[in-house]
Each structure stands twice: as C-alpha cells, then as structure tokens.
C-alpha positions in Angstrom: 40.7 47.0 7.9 37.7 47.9 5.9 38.4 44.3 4.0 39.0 42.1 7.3 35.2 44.1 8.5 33.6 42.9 5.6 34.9 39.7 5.3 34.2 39.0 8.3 30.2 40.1 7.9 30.0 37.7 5.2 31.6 34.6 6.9 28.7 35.5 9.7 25.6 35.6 7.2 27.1 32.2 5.5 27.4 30.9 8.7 23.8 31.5 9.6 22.6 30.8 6.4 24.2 27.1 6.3 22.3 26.9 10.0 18.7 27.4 8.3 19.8 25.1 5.6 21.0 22.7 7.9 17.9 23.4 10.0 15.0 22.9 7.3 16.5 20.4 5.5 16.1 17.9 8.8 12.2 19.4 8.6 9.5 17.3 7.2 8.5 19.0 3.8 4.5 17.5 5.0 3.7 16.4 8.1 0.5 14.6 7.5 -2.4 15.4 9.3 -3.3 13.3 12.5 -6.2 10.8 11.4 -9.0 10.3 14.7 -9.8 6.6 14.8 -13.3 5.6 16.0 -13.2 1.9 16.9 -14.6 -0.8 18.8 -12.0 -1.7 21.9 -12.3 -5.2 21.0 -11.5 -4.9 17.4 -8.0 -6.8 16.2 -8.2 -5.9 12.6 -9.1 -2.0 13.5 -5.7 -2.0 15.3 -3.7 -3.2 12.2 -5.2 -0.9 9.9 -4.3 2.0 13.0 -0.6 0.1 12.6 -0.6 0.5 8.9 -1.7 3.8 9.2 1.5 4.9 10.6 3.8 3.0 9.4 2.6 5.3 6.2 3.9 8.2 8.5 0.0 9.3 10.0 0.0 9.9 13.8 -3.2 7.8 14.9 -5.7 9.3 17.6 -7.6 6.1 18.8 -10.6 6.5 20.3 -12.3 3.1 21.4 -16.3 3.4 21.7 -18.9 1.5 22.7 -21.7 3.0 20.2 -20.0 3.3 16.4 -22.9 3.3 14.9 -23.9 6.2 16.6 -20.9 8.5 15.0 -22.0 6.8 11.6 -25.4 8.0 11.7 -23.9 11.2 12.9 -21.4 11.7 10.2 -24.1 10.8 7.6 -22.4 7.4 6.9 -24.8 5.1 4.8 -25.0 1.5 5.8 -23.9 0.4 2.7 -20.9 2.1 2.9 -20.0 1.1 6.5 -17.3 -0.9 7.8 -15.7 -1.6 11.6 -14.3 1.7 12.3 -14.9 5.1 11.5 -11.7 7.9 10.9 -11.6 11.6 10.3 -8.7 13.3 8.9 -8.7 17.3 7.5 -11.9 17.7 6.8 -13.2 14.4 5.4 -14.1 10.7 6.5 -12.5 7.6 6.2 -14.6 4.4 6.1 -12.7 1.2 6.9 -10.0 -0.5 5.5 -9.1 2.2 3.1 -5.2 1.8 1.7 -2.9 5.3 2.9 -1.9 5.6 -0.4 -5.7 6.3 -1.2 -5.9 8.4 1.9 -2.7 10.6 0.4 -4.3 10.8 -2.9 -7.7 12.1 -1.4 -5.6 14.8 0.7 -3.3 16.1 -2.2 -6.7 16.0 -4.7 -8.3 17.6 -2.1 -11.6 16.5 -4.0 -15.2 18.1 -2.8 -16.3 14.5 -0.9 -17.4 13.9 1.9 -14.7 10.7 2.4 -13.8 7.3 0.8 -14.9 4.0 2.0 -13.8 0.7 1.8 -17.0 -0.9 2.4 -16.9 -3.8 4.5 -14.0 -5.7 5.6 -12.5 -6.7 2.3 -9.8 -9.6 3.0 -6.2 -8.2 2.4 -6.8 -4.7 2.4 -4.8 -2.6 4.8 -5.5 -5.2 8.4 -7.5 -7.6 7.0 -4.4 -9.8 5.6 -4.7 -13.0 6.2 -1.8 -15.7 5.6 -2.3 -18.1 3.2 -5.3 -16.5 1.8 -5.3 -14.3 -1.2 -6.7 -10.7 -1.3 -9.9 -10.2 -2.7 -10.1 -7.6 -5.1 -11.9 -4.4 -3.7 -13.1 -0.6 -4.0 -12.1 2.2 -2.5 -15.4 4.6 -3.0 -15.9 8.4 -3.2 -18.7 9.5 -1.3 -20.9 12.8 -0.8 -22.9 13.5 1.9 -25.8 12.3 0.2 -24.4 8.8 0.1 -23.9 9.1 -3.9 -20.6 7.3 -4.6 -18.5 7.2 -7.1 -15.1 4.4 -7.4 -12.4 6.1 -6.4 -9.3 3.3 -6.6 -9.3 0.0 -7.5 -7.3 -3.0 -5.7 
C-alpha cells in the first residue's frame, strides 16, 4: 500500500515536471526588446529597414512624424550622424540603416553609448538594396552624447 502511495506521488511530480519542461522549452530564451521607429510617412526605404527589422525577430513600433528633425535635436543626434529615421530600443538610439546583427551586438555588449549610427543612407545596408547595384561599403558608428564617435562594425 505504502509502495502503490509513493509511487504514485512520484508519477504526479514527473508528470508535472515534464509539463514545465514541455512548457519553457516552447518559451523564447530572449525576446528582444521592441525597437520605436521615428519615420517620415512617406519614406519607402524606412519601411524595409522596419521589415528587416523583424524579420531579425524585433517587434517594430512605427511612429510616422512630420518633424524628425525635431526628435534628433531632442535626442542629441549630431547632423553628421543623421540619417532618414530615428529608433530607440532599451536604452539607446539607433540612427538609420544600422544592420540587426549590429543592433544585437550593441544589446548583449551593452556598451556605455549613447547609440550607433549608420550615417546617411548607405546603398545596400539593411533597406537601401538596390538590384543590380552593388553595396557600398559602410560604418556602423558608436556614439556618446557628446557626438564623439568611435567605428563600431564594418560592412
């Protein structure tokens, strides 16, 4: 009797334990943080870098404005460092075209910047492909709140 109790406490706790297993394993280990997307309404290549965003696994906020430069100067974004849309993710800024691989590096570094920028619109970064043209090569930068910058990737 005792024996038929006990085993039958243990085939409960497996039971349940298998459940959690079952149940964290189908989890995401990260969810990444939701990137905020100041754009321009009008702005084709803003929306494929929004697209590439999550097809990296980001959930996209986008916000269409009619002054950008306004957040810029707000956020403390240097002209030479400016681009066609503005994003904030965690903590820091995200200038432009900037690869989500760079984007993944900056959040598992967790470096003491104010952001990264790809300044400009650099043709074939993340939504500025363009068939039959090849990629320029371009920087990702490291940037402080003082506008110092620093490279930060390399494409």
């Amino acid at each position: 009797m005792m024996r038929n109790r006990f085993l039958a406490m243990v085939g409960g706790v497996t039971v349940v334990l298998v459940g959690a297993m079952v149940f964290w394993s189908t989890q995401p280990a990260s969810a990444k943080p939701t990137i905020t997307v100041y754009k321009s309404a009008t702005c084709g290549c803003c929306s494929a870098w929004i697209e590439h965003l999550r097809e990296e696994g980001y959930e996209v906020i986008a916000e269409d404005v009619d002054n950008l430069a306004a957040i810029k100067a707000e956020l403390g974004i240097r002209p030479h460092l400016s681009s066609c849309h503005t994003a904030l993710i965690d903590g820091y800024i995200v200038e432009g075209h900037v690869p989500a691989a760079d984007i993944d590096r900056m959040l598992a570094e967790r470096p003491e910047i104010a952001g990264l920028s790809a300044p400009g619109m650099p043709v074939g970064s993340p939504g500025m492909e363009m068939p039959g043209r090849p990629a320029d090569p371009f920087d990702v930068l490291a940037f402080d709140h003082l506008g110092n910058t620093t490279v930060y990737a390399k494409h």
